[in-house]
Structures are given as C-alpha cells and as structure tokens.
C-alpha positions in Angstrom: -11.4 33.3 -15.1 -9.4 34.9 -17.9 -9.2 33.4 -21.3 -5.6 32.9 -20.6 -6.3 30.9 -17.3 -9.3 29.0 -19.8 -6.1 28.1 -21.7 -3.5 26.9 -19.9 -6.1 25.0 -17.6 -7.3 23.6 -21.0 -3.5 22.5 -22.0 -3.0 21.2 -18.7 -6.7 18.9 -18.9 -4.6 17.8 -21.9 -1.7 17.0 -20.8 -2.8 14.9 -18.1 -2.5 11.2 -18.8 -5.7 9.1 -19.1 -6.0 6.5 -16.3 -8.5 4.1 -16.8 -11.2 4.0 -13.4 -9.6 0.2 -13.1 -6.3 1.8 -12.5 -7.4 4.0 -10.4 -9.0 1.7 -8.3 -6.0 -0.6 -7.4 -3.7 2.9 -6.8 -6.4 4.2 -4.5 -6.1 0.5 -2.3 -2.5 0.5 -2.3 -2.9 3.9 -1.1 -5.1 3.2 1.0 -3.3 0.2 2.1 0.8 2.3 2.6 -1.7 5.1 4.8 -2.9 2.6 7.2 0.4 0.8 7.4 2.6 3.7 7.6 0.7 4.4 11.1 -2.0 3.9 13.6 -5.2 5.7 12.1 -6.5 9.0 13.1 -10.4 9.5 13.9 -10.8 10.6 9.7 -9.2 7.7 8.7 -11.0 5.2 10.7 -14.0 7.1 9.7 -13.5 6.6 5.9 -12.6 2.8 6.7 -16.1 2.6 8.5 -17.7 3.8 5.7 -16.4 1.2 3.4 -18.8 -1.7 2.0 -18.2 -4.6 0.1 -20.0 -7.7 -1.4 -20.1 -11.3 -1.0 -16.6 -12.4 -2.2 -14.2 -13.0 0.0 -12.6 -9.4 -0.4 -16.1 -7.9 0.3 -16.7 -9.9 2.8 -13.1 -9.0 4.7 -13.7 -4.9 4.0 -16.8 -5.4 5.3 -15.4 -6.9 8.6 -13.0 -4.3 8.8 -15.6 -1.8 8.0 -17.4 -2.6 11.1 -14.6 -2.9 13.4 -14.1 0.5 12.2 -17.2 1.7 13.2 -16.7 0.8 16.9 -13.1 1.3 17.5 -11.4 4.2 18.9 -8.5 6.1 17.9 -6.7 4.9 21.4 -6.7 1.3 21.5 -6.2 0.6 17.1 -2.7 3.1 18.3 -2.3 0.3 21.2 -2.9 -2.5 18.6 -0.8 -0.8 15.9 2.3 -0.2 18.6 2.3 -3.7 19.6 2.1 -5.1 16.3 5.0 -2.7 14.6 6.6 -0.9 17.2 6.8 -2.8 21.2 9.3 -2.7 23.3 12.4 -2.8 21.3 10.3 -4.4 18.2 6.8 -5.1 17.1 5.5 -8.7 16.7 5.7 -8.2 13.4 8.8 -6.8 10.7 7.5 -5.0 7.6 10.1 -4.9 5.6 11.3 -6.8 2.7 15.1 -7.6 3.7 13.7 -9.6 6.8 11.3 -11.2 5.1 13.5 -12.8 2.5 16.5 -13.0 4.1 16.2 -12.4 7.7 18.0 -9.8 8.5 17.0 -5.8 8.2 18.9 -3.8 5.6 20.2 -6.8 3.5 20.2 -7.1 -0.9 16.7 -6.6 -1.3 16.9 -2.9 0.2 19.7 -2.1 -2.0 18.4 -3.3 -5.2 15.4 -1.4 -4.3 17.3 1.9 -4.2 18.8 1.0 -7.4 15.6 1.1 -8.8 13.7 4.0 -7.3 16.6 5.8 -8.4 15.5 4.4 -11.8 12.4 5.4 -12.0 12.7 8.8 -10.2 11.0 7.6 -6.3 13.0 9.6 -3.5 12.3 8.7 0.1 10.5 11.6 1.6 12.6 14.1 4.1 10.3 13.1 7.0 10.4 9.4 6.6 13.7 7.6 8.1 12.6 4.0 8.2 14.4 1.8 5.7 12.4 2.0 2.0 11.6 -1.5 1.6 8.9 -1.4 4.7 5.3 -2.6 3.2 4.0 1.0 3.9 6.2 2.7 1.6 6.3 -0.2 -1.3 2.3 0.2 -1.2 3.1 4.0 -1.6 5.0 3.8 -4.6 3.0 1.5 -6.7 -0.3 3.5 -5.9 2.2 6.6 -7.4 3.4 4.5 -10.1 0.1 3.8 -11.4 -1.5 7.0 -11.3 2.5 9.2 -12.7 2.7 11.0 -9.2 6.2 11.8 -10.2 6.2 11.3 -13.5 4.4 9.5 -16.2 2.7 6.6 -15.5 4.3 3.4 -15.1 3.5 1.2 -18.2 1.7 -2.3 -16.8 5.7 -3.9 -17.7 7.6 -1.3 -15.2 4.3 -1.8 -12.7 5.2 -6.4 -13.3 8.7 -6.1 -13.0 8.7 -3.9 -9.9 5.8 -5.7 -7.9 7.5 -9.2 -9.1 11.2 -8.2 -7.7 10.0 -6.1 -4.9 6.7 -6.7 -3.4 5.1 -10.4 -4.7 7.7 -12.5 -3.2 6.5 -11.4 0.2 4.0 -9.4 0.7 1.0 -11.8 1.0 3.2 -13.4 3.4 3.4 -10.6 5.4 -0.2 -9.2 5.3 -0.8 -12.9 6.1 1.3 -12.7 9.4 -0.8 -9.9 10.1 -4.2 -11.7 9.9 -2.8 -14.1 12.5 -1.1 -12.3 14.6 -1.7 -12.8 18.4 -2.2 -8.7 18.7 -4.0 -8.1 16.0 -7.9 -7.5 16.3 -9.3 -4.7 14.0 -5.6 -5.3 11.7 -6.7 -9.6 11.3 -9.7 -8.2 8.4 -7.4 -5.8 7.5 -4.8 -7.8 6.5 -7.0 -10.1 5.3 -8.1 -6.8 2.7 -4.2 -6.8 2.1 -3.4 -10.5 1.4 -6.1 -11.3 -0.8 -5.0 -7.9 -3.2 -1.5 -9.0 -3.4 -2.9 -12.2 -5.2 -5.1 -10.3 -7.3 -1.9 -8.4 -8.7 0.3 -11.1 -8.9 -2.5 -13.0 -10.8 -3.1 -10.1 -12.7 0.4 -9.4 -13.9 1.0 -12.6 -14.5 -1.7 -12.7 -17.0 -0.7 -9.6 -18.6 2.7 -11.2 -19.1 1.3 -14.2 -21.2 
C-alpha cells in the first residue's frame, strides 16, 4: 500500500460516521428482518438463521424457535410456506403492505405520503423491485439503511421516530402478528413472533427518546 492509499483510506476511516454497536444491532434485525420478507430463503440464509441463539426472554426464546426450525427445514417447503403466505393463487393469505393494513385497500394515502418522504430523505425504490414501497420488506430495508447512512448520513434518532411512528408503528406488529397466526405459517409463526416483539421494542424505545 502506498502512502497515498495509507491516506485517503485514513480520511475515509474518518469520515465514516460512528454508529454505536446498539445501533447496529437493531439495523442488522431490520435487515435481517426486510431479507427474509422480501422472499423465501435460500440454503445460506436459512443456514445463518439456524445458527442464531438467544436467551430466556421472550425474544430469545422465539429466535431460538426459529433457530431450530431452521436447522431442519429445507429450502423447498419454507418457498411452499412463503408462496402461500405472500403470493397463492391470485394472493397470499396475508398483505404486507401498509395501504391495506390501514385502510384496506392496496395503493391508498399511506403509499403516497410514503413517497413524499423517501423523496425527503433521498430512499429510491431499487430498478429490480416493482412491488408497491410500503410492503413490510422494504420499510424494514429502509430503516436498517437509515440507521446505519446507507445513502447518506445517518438518520438522527428524531427522523428514525417520525418515520417508524407515520410509517411502520401503526401496523406493523399487527402484521408480523397475523403472521404468527397464520393457518400456513409453520417455520414463519417464531419468525413473526422475532418480528412482532421488535416492533414493540422500537415503538417503546422511541417513545422514550421523545419524553
């Protein structure tokens, strides 16, 4: 390495924003959370879910579960079990997205004041996604890349609260509670389980932060 490369690699270590390991944490479930949503696992993912542990709260105790399940399912039948919960014949059992769960209807206010403000804050839907933004996978996406400055800086803990609070509290749990009771799900009950129990750890969270 050449002193020049020692230099610019040593202005770019100090350029890059301190995230504290908390923060890191909660962007690497959401992440974790938008990957496994966004569809059916492939034999590395359900790998690094297997590997997961957890202890003897009621979030270990669900990523343990799932960890398990991991370990014994195949590829083939969690793609079955994702189809029919998201995609079936016509539909899935189950909507993901934001307009239907607070209004009903696909592609209603809450998907446009969503666009409104990823144009805000600089989030573009990728060129090889064409489902509607507000789907869970994708809101998961973008607050795991809000926290950690994917695009940008990172989000200050306000921009995080306002955008979970107007785009992903009001339903969320809801939905990742639909998925722990739905009739097809099987290895996706722990995992929503996982899911639920976060999205009331964040809304506690910013809620706290707001007082």
């Amino acid at each position: 390495m050449t002193d020049k490369d020692q230099m610019t690699q040593t202005a770019q270590t100090a350029q890059a924003p301190h995230i504290a390991d908390e923060d890191r944490l909660r962007a690497d479930l959401y992440n974790y959370l938008g990957l496994m949503l966004s569809g059916p696992p492939d034999d590395m993912l359900l790998a690094q879910t297997a590997g997961l542990s957890g202890d003897d709260t009621e979030m270990g105790r669900a990523i343990g579960t799932l960890a398990k399940l991991a370990k014994v399912s195949k590829p083939k039948a969690v793609t079955s079990e994702y189809n029919k919960l998201f995609i079936g014949l016509g539909r899935g059992e189950l909507l993901p997205y934001a307009s239907y769960y607070l209004t009903g209807f696909l592609n209603e206010k809450p998907l446009a004041l969503l666009r409104q403000d990823m144009t805000r804050l600089g989030l573009e839907r990728a060129d090889t996604v064409f489902e509607p933004e507000d789907n869970i996978a994708s809101l998961m996406e973008m607050m795991g890349a809000m926290i950690v400055g994917r695009f940008g800086p990172p989000a200050a803990i306000e921009v995080q609260r306002a955008f979970f609070n107007k785009h992903i509290g009001p339903w969320a749990a809801h939905f990742f509670g639909d998925l722990e009771g739905a009739k097809n799900s099987v290895f996706y009950t722990p995992f929503g389980t996982v899911g639920r129990l976060f999205m009331l750890i964040e809304a506690e969270a910013f809620r706290m932060s707001g007082t």
